[in-house]
Structure formats: C-alpha cells, structure tokens
C-alpha positions in Angstrom: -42.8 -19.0 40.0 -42.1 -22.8 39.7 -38.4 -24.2 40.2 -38.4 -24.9 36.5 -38.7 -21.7 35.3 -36.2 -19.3 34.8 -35.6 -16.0 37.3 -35.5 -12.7 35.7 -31.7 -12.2 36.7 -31.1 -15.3 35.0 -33.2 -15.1 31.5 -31.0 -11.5 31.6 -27.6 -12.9 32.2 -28.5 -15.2 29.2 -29.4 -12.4 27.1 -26.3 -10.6 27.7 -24.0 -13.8 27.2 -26.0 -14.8 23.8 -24.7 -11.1 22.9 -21.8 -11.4 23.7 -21.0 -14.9 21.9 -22.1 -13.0 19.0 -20.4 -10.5 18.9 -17.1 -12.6 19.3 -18.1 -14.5 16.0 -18.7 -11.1 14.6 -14.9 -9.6 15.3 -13.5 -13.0 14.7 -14.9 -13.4 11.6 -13.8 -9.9 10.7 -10.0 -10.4 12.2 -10.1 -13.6 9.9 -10.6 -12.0 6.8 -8.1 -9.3 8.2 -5.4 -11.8 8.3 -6.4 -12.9 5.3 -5.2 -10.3 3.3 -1.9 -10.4 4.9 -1.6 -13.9 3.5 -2.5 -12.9 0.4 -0.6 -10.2 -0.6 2.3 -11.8 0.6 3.3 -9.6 3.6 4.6 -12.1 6.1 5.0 -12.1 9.9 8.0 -14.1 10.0 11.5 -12.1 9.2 12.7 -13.2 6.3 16.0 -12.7 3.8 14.4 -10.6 0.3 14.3 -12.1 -2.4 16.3 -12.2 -5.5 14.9 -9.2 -7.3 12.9 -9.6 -10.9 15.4 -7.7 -12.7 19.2 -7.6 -12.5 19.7 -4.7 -15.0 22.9 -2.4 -13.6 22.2 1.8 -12.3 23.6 2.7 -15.9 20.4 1.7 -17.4 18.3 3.8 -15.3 18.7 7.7 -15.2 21.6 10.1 -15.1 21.4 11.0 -11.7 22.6 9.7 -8.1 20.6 7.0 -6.5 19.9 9.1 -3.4 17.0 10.3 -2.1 15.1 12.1 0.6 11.3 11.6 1.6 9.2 14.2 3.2 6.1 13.2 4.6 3.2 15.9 5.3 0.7 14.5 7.6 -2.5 15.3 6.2 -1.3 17.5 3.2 -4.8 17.5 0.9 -4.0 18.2 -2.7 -6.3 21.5 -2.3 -3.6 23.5 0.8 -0.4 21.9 -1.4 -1.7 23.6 -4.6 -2.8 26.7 -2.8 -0.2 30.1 -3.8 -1.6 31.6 -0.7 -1.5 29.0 2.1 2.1 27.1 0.6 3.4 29.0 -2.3 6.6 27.3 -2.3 5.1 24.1 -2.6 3.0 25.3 -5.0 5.8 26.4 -7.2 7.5 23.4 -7.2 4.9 22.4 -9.5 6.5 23.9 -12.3 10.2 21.8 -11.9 9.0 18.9 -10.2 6.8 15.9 -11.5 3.9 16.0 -9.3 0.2 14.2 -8.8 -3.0 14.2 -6.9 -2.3 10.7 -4.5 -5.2 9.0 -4.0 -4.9 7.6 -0.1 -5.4 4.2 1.2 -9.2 3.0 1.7 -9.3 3.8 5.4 -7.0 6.6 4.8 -5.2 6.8 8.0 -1.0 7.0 8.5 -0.2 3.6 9.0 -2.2 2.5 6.5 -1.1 4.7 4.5 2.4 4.3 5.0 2.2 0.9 4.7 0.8 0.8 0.8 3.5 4.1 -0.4 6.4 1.9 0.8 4.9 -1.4 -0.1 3.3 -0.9 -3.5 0.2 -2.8 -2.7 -3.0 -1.9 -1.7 -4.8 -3.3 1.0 -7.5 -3.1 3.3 -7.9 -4.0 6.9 -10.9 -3.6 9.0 -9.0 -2.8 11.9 -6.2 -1.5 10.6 -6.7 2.4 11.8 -5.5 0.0 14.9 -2.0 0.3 13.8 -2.3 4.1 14.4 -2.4 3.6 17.9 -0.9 0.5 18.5 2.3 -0.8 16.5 4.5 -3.3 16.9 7.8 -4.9 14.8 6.9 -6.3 11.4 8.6 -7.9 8.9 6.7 -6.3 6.0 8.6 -6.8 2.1 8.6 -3.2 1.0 11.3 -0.6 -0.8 12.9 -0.8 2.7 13.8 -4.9 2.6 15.5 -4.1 -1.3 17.3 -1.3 0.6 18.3 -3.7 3.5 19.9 -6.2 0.9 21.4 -3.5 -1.3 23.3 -1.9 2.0 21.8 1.2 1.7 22.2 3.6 4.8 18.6 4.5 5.9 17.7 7.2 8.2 13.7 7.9 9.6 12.6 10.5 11.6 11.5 9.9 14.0 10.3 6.1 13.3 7.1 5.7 15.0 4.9 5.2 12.0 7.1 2.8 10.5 7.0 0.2 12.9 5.8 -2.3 10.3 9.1 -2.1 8.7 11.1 -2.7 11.9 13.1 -5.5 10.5 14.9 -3.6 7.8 14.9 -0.3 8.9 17.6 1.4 12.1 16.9 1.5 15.3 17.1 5.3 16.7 16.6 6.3 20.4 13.6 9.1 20.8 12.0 10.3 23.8 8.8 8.8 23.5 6.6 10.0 20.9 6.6 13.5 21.5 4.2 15.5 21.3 2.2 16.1 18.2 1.5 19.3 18.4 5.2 20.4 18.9 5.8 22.3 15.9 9.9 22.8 16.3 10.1 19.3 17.8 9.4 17.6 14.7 11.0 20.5 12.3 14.3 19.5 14.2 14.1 16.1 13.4 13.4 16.5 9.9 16.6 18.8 9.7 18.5 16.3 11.2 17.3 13.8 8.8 18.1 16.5 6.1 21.7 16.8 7.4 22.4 13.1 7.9 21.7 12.8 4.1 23.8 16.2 3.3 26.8 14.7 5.4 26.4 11.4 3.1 25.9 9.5 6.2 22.8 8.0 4.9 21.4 7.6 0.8 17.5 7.1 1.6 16.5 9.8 4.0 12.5 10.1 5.5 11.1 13.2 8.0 7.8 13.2 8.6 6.1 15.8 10.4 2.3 15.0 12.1 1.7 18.7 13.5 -0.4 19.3 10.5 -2.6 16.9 11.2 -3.6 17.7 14.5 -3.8 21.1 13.6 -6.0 20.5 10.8 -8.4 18.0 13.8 -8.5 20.7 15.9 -9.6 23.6 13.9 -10.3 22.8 10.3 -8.7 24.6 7.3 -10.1 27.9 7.7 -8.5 28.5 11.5 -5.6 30.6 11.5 -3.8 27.8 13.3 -4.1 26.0 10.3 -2.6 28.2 7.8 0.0 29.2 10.2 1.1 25.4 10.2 1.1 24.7 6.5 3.6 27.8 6.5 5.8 26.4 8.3 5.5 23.2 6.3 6.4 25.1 3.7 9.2 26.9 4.8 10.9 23.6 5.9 9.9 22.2 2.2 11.6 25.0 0.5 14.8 24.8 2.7 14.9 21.1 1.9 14.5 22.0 -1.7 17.4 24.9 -1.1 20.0 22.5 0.4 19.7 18.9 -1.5 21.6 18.9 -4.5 19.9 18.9 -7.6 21.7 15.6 -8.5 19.9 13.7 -5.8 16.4 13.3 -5.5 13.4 15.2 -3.3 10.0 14.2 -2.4 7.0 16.2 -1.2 4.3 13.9 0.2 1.1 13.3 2.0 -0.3 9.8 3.3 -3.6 11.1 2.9 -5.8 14.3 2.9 -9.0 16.2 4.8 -12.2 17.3 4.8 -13.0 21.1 5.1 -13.5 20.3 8.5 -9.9 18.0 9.3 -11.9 14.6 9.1 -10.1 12.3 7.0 -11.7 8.3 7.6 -12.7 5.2 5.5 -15.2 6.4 3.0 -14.5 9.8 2.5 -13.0 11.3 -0.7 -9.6 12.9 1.0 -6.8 13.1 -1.8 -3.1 14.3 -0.9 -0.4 15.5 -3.5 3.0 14.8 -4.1 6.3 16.2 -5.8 9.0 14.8 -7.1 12.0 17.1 -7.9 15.1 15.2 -9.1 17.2 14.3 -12.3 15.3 11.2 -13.1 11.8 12.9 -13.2 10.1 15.1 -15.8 9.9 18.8 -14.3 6.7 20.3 -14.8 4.8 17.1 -15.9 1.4 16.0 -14.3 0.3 12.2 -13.5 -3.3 13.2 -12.9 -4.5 11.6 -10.1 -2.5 7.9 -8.8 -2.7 5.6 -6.1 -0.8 5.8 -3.1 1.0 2.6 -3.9 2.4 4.2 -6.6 4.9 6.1 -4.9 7.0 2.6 -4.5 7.7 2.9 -8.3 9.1 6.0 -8.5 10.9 5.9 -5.6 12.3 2.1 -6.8 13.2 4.3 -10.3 14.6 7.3 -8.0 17.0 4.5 -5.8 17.8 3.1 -9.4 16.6 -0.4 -7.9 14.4 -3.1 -9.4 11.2 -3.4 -9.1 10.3 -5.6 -6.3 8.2 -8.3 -7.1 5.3 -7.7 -4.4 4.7 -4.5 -6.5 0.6 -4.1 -7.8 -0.4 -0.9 -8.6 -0.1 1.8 -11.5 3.1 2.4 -13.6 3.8 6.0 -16.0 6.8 5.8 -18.0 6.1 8.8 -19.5 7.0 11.1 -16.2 10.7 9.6 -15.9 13.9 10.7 -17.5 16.4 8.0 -18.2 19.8 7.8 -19.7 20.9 6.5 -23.0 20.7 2.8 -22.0 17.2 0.8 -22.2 15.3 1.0 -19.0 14.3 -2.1 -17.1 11.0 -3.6 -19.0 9.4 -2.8 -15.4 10.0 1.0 -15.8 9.2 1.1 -20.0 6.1 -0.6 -19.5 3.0 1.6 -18.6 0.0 -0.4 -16.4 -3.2 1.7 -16.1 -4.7 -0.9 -14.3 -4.0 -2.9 -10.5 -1.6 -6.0 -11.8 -2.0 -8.9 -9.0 1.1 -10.4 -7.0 2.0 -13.5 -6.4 2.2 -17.1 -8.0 -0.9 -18.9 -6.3 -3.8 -20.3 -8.6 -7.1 -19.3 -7.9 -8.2 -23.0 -6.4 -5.0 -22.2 -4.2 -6.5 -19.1 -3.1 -10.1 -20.4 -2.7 -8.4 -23.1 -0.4 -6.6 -20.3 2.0 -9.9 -18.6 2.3 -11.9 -21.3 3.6 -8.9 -23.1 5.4 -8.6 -19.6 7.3 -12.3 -19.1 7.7 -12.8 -22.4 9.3 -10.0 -22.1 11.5 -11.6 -18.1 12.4 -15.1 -18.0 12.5 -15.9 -22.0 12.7 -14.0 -22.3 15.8 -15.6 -19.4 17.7 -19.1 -21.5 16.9 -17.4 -24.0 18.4 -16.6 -22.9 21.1 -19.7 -21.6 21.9 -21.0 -25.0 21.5 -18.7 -26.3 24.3 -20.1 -22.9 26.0 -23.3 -24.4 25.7 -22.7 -28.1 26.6 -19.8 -27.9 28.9 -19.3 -24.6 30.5 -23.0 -23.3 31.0 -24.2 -26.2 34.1 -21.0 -25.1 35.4 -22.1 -21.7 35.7 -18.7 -20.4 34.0 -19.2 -16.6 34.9 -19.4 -14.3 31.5 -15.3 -13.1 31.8 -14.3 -16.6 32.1 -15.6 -16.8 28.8 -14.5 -13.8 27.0 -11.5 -14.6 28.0 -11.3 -18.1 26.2 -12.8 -15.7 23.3 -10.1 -13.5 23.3 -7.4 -16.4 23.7 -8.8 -17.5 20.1 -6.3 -14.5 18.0 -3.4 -16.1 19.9 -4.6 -19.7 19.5 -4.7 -19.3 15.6 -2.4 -16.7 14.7 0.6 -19.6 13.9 -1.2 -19.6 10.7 -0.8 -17.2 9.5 3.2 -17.9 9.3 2.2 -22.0 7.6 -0.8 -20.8 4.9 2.4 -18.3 3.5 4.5 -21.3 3.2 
C-alpha cells in the first residue's frame, strides 16, 4: 500500500465523521424549525409584563356565576373509559349536567405538549417537544396563567411539574421530588389539598392533576384489572370534587390526551380524551362534538370571566355558554369553526424569519463543517472535539430567538 493511499482505520474514521456531520445538519435543521414555531406563535423566552388585553368589557357582561374555578387533569383519560357507566360511572353521569366534548390532543399527544396548547390556546408542533416530558425548565410562556398573573388571581397547582413552561406566572410550591408515578394516594392527596385550598378561598384558579392513570394504562393496557381499578379511583376523587365545590363556581374534568387499547398514545395515532365542564356559565347536558385541545383556553377565559387573550387561535362555541342579561364580549358571541392565526406580522415578515432562522440553523452547521474540512481535519481534530463544537451551535444561536420576536 503506497504512502498516498489511505489505511483502512482511516477511510473508516472518515466514514464515521461524514455520518456524523450529517447527522448534526439533520437535528439542527430540525431544532431550527423547532424554534421556529416558538417565534411564530409568539411564545417568547424572555419574561415579559402581559399585555393590555383585547377587550376591557367588566365580569357583569359575562355569566351569572363566580369567576372561580377548579381544573382536574386525568392523565391519559381516552374519551372511550370517561364515557364508560361501568369503568367511571360518575364521570359518566356528569354528562347529563355538565357541558362536555371529545378533546382532540396535541399532534405528538404527550403531557407537556399537551398542557402547553389547553392553557395557551394555540396549537403547535415540535419535533422534539415529547423532550419537555422529561426534561423541563422555567418558561415564560403567554397563556391563561400570565392574564391570571396581571389580574392578581391566587393560583394553586398540584403538584407543578408539568407546568414548568409557565414558571413565570405561576407559585412556587416545595415537593419532594417528583414522586412516584405510580403512587396512587400520593397524588389523590395532592389533588385534595388543591381542592381545599380553593374551598378555604385561599386560591380562585385551582389545578390537580393526577399521572397514575397513565402509567397504569403503559403498563397493562385497558383490559388489566389494574386499569379499571385506577380509573375508579379517578372517579371517586372526581365525584367528591363534584360533591364539595359549590355549584356557583366552576369544575373541570379533563384529559391532555388519550390511548390506544394497548396504553400507547404517540405522534400519529388517533388518541382522543374528554372533558366536562360543570358550572353556572356552561350549558348542562350540551355536547361540542369533538374540539381541539386549545379550546379549553376559551372556556376556561369565559369560566375566570376574563378576556380573551390575544395569542388565542383555535375553535370558539357560543352556543355551549350561559351568560347574564348583559352583551357578552364580541370574542365569546362570535363562533369560529375554523384555526384563526395570531399575531400582527405580514407574510413577507414571516418569509424573512424563516429563512433568517434557517440560515443562522442549518447554513451554519454547513459551515462549520467546511472549516471541519479545511481547518480542523490536517489537524487531526479527534471526532468529540468536533461534536462538541456541534453541540455548542444551540447555545451559540439561541439569542435569537429572544431578537427575531422583537
């Protein structure tokens, strides 16, 4: 073998770098886009003061009830176990005095995700955003949380972990870690505290959430007895929520997303949940079909008796609310069948984002492998040096994310 030609070990080790430079342009390109939509719908990383809201009408104008509320979050409730007499007859009773809907998840239909779209009102898709289920951090996400923030309204979650994205407007609260998810009483007792926090008028806006009934429905399915022994006790708690919150305040039974037969539940599979809302400014016994999980930020807005926030872009149904003698809020009369689009930026505005960002994502990863090529390669820069000037790239561009929402 001449001098010139290359060794074995070393045509390999150029194989396996090539690889792995493409594979960074790959994931970059893909976090790009991801930050992307974060730009676009408006959700920004800085912590900002809300806005003024769109409308300024006064709580007389919206329904006859008190402006208090309390949120119930099933993990994994499907619409087929809620609507079920024999697995969660309670649940399935409230049907007949509550307004209530099939809830048609977020596209990757995981918690966070989830979570993030009910409380937001927009939909949104990241391709790493199941990320967020396992690693969160403080956001400053605009949501029903940042109108609560500026109206003073007492908040209460328990326990917080999946609402890490709205860090910036919501309580801190001490909790031992993030317990375990299979601890059935654990997370019972924390939504009873939440329930007598709001009883003792300590709070006005209220959330328990409860994620034994997801694992349970990952480990065994729906037809283990596990499983139906969990969504009873779901159901127990529901109607003793239902028992003890006055009839003048508001309830809400819901799911961030549903399951398969088998407990899957994952971008691309048809997984509704179901939701109830039982309280003087909704219609009892009246059905809204099927709606998007984003949704749930305009009837909760109408249950708090705020305005509409402005970031809102989903569905609207008049028709399921009760309201007092006064005119509602043009946001609240209005039905909107169809996705409405936030913000103020043209479409050449837009275009400009998007290729700004892809320049500053993907282009730069081909540059770097450039300099890989040119600079780094007679060097003989080992492979981890290199990933590593990859990997710097997310914290290298991320800044822009905070000047292209200017």
């Amino acid at each position: 073998m001449s001098a010139s030609q290359p060794t074995p070990v070393a045509t390999r080790s150029a194989r396996i770098q090539l690889i792995v430079m493409v594979l960074a342009i790959l994931l970059t390109g893909v976090w790009a886009m991801d930050q992307l939509t974060t730009v676009e719908a408006g959700e920004l990383l800085p912590a900002r003061e809300p806005s003024s809201p769109t409308e300024t009408t006064g709580p007389e104008h919206y329904h006859p009830g008190r402006a208090r509320m309390f949120v119930f979050i099933v993990d994994s409730l499907r619409d087929k176990t809620a609507t079920d007499p024999d697995m969660m007859p309670y649940l399935s009773g409230m049907r007949q005095r509550s307004l209530h809907a099939v809830v048609t998840s977020s596209r990757d239909a995981v918690t966070v995700s989830a979570i993030r779209e009910m409380f937001t009102g927009r939909a949104r898709f990241q391709a790493f955003g199941f990320l967020r289920d396992f690693v969160t951090s403080p956001e400053s996400v605009e949501s029903l949380f940042t109108q609560l923030h500026a109206a003073k309204v007492p908040v209460a979650i328990y326990p917080p972990f999946a609402f890490a994205q709205f860090a910036h407007y919501i309580p801190n609260r001490d909790f031992d870690g993030r317990g375990d998810d299979r601890d059935q009483a654990q997370q019972n007792r924390w939504v009873r505290e939440a329930m007598e926090s709001f009883r003792d008028g300590k709070v006005d806006f209220a959330v328990g959430h409860v994620v034994y009934s997801d694992r349970v429905a990952h480990d065994g399915g729906v037809h283990s007895e596990a499983y139906r022994a969990a969504f009873r006790s779901v159901d127990q708690v529901i109607a003793e929520l239902d028992q003890k919150i006055a009839p003048e305040d508001t309830l809400v039974v819901t799911g961030d997303h549903g399951h398969t037969d088998s407990g899957r539940h994952s971008l691309g599979l048809d997984v509704p949940s179901f939701t109830v809302y039982r309280g003087p400014g909704f219609r009892p016994g009246f059905s809204l079909g099927t709606i998007p999980i984003a949704e749930h930020r305009w009837l909760m807005s109408w249950g708090m008796k705020l305005p509409l926030g402005g970031g809102y872009a989903s569905s609207r149904h008049p028709e399921g609310l009760i309201s007092g003698e006064r005119t509602r809020p043009a946001s609240f009369s209005e039905a909107a069948s169809t996705p409405k689009r936030s913000g103020s930026r043209s479409s050449l505005w837009h275009v400009v984002l998007t290729t700004v960002w892809l320049n500053v994502g993907v282009l730069a990863t081909l540059w770097l492998g450039l300099l890989w090529q040119v600079w780094l390669k007679p060097r003989r820069v080992k492979v981890g040096f290199w990933l590593a000037i990859v990997c710097s790239l997310g914290i290298a561009v991320s800044p822009w994310s905070g000047v292209l929402a200017l």
